[in-house]
N, CA, C and O atoms as a DFTB+ gen file, in Angstrom:
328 C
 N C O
     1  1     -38.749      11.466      -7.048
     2  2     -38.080      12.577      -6.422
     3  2     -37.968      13.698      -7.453
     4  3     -37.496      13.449      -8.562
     5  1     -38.395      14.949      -7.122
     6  2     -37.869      15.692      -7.739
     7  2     -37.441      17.146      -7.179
     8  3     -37.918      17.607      -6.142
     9  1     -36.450      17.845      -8.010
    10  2     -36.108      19.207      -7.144
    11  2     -36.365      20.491      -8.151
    12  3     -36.718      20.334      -9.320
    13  1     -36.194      21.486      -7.684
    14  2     -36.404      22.649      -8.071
    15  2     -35.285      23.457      -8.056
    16  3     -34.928      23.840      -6.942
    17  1     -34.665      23.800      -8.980
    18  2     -33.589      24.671      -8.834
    19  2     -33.792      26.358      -9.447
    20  3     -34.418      26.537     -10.492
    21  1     -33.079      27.749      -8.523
    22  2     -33.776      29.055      -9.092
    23  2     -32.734      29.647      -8.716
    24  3     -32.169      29.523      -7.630
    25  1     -32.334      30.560      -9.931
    26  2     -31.048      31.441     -10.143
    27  2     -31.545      32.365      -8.951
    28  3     -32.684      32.527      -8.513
    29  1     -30.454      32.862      -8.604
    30  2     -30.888      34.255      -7.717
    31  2     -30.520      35.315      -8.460
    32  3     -31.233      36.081      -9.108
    33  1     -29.036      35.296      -8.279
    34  2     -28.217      36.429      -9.774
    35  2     -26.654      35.566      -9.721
    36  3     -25.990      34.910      -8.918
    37  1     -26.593      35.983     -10.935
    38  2     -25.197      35.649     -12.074
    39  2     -24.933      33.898     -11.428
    40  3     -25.762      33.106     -11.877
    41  1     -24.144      33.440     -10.697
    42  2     -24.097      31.984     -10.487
    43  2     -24.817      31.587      -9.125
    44  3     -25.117      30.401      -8.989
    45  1     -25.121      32.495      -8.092
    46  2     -25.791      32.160      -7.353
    47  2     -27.364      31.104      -7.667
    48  3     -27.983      31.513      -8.649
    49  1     -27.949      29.986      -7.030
    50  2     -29.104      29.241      -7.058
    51  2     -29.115      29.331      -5.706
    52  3     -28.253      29.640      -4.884
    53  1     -30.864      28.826      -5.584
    54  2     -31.264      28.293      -4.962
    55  2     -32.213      26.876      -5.147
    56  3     -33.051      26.838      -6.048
    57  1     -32.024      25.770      -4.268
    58  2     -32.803      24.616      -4.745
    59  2     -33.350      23.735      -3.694
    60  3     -32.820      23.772      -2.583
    61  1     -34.341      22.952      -3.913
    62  2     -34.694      22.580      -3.045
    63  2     -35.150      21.268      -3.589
    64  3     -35.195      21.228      -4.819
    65  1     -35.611      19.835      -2.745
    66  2     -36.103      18.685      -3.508
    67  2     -36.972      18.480      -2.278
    68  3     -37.179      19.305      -1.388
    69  1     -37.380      17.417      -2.362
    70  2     -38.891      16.723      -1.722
    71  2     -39.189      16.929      -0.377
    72  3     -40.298      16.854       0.152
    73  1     -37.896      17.248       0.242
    74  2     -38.195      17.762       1.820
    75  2     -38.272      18.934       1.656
    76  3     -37.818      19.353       2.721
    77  1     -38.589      19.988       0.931
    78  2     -39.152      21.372       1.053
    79  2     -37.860      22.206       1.952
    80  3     -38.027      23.316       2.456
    81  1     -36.890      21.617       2.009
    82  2     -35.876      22.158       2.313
    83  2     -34.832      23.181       1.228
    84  3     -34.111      22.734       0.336
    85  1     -34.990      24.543       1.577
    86  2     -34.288      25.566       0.352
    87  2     -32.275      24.907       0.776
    88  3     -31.806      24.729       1.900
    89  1     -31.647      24.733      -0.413
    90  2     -30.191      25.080       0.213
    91  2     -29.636      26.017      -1.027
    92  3     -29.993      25.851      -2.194
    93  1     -28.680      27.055      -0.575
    94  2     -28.003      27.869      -2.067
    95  2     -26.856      27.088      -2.203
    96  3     -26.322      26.248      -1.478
    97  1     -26.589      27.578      -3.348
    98  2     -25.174      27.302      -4.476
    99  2     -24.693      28.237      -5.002
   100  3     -25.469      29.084      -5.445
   101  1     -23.501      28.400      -5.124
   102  2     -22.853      29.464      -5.545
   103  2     -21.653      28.592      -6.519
   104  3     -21.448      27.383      -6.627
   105  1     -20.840      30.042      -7.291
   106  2     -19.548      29.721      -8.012
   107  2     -18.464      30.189      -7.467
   108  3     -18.704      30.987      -6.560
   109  1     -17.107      29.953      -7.723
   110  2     -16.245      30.359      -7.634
   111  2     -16.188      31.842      -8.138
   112  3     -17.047      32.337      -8.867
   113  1     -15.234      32.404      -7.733
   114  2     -15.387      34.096      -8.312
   115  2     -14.670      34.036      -9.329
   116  3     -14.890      35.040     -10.007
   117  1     -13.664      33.157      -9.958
   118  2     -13.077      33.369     -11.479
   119  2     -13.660      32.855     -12.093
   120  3     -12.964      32.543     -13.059
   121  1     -15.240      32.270     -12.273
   122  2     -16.092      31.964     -13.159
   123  2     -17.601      32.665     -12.871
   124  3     -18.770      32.298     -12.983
   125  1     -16.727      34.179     -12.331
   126  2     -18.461      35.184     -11.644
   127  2     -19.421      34.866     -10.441
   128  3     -20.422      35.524     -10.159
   129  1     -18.909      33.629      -9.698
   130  2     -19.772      33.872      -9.082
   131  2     -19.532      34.661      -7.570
   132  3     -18.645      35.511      -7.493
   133  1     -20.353      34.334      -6.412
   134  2     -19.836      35.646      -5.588
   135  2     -19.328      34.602      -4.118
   136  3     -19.022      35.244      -3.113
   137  1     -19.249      32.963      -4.028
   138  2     -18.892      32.508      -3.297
   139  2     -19.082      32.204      -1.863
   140  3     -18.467      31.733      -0.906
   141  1     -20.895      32.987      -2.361
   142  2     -21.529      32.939      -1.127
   143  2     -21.884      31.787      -0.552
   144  3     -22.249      31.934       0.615
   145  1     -21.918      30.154      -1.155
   146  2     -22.435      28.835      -0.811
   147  2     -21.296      28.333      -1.677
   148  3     -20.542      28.647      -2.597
   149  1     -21.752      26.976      -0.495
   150  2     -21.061      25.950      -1.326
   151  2     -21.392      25.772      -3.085
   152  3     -22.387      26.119      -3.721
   153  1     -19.778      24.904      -3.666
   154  2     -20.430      24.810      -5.179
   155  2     -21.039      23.479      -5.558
   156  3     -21.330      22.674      -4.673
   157  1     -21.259      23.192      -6.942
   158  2     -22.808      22.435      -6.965
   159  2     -21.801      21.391      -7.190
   160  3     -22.479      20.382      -6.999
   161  1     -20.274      20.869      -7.556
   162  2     -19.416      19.568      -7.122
   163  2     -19.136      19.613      -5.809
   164  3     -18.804      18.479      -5.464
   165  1     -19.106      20.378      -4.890
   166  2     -18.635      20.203      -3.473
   167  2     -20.073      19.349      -2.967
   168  3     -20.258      18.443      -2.155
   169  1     -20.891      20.057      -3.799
   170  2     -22.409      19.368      -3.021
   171  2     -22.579      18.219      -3.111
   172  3     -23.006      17.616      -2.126
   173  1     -22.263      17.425      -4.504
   174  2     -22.457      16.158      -5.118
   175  2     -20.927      15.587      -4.214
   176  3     -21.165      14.432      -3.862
   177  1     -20.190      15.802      -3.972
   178  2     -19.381      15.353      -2.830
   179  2     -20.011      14.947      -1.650
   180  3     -20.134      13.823      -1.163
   181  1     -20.503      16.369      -1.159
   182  2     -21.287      16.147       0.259
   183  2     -22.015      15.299       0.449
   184  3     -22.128      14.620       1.469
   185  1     -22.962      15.206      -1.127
   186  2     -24.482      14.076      -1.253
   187  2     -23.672      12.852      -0.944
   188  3     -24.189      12.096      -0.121
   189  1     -22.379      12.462      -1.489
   190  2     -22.342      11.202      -1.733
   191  2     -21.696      10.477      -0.666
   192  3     -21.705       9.256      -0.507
   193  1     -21.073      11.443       0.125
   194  2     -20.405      10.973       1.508
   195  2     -21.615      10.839       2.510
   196  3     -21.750       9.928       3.326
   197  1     -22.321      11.714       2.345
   198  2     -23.853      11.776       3.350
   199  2     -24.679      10.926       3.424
   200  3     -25.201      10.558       4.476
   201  1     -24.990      10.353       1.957
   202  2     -25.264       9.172       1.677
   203  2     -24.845       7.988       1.964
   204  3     -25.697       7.103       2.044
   205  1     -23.672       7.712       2.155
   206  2     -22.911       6.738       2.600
   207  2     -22.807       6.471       4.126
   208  3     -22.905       5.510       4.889
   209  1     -22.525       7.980       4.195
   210  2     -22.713       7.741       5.985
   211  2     -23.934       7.304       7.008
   212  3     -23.927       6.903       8.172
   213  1     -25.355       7.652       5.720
   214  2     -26.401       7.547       6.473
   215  2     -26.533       6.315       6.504
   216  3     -26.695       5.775       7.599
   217  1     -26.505       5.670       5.509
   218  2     -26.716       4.117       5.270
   219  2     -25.887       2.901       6.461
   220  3     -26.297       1.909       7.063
   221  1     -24.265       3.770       6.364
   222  2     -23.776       2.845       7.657
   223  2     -23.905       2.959       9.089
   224  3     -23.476       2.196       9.954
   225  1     -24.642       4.160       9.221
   226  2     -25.172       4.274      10.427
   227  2     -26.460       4.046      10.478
   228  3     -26.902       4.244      11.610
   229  1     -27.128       3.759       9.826
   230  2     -28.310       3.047       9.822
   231  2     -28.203       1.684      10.100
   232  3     -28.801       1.317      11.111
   233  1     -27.693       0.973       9.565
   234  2     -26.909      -0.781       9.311
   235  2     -26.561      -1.172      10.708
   236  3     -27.074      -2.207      11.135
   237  1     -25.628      -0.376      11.608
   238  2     -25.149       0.086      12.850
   239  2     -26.164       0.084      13.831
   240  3     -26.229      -0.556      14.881
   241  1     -27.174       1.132      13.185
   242  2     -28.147       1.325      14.563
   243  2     -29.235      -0.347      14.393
   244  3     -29.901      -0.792      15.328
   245  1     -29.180      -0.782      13.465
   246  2     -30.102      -1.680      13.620
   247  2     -29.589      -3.222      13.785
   248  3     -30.269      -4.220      13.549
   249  1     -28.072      -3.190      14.299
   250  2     -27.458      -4.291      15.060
   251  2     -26.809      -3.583      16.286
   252  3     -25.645      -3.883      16.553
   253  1     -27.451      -2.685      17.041
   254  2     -27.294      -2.486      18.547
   255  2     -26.272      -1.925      18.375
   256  3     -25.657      -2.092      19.427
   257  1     -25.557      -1.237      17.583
   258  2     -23.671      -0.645      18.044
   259  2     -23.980       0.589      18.444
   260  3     -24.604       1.418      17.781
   261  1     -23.509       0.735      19.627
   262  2     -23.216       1.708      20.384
   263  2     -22.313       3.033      19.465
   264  3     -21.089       3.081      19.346
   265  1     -23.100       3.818      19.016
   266  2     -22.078       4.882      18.019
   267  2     -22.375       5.945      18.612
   268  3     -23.326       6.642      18.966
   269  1     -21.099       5.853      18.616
   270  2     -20.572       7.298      19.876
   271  2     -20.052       8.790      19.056
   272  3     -20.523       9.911      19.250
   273  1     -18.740       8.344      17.921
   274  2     -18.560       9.218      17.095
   275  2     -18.199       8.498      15.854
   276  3     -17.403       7.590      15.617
   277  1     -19.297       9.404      14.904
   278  2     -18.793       8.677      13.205
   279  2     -18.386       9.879      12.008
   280  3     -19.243      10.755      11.894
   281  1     -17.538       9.971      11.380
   282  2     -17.541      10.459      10.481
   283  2     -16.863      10.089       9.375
   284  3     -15.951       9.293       9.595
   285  1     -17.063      10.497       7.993
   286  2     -16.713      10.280       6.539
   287  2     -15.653      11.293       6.604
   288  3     -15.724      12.287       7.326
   289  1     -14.440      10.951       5.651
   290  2     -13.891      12.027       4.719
   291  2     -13.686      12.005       3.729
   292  3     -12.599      11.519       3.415
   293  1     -14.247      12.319       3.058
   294  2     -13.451      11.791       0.952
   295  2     -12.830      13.098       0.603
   296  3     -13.026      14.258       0.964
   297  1     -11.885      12.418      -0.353
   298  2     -11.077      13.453      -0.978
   299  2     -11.335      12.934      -2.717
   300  3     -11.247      11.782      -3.142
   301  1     -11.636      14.062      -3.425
   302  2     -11.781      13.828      -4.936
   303  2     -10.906      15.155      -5.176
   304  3     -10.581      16.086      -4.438
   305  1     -10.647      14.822      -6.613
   306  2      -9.890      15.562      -7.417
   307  2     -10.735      16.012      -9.247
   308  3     -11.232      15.206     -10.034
   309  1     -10.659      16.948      -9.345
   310  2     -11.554      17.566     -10.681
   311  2     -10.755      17.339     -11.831
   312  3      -9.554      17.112     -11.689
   313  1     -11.079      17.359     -12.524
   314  2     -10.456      17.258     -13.879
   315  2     -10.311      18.227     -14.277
   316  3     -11.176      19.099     -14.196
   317  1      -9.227      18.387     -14.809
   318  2      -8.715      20.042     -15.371
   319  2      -9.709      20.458     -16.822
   320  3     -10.223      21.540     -17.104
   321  1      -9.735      19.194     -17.549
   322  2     -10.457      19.796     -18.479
   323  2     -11.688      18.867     -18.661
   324  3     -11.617      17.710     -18.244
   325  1     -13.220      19.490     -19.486
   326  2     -14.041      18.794     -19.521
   327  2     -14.775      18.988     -20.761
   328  3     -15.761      18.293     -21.010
């Protein structure tokens, strides 16, 4: 697997990996950026709940369960300092 990641300006990216799919990233505005996209920990959030979700609904679909409505929520917390 690999991806491609490309500044647009100041914290804005754009990136994309093996499905040729573009998504942007942005920063917060008290570290410049302009808050136009999600940021690149909200994403690694998203990946990892998305991930999770795909897998148990996969598991699901391939013992017949009728899935009507599914969803994830995680809650993480950042570390103040790093």
């Amino acid at each position: 697997m690999e991806a491609i990641i490309k500044q647009v300006e100041g914290l804005t990216f754009v990136a994309k990996a093996d499905s040729n799919h573009w998504i942007a990233i942005d920063g917060p505005k008290q570290f410049f950026g302009s808050e136009a996209a999600p940021r690149p920990m909200e994403l690694l959030l998203i990946a990892l709940g998305s991930c999770t979700a795909s897998d148990v609904a996969a598991i699901l679909q391939k013992k017949r369960v009728d899935l009507r409505e599914f969803h994830v929520k995680l809650r993480a917390e950042r570390a103040e300092e790093h």
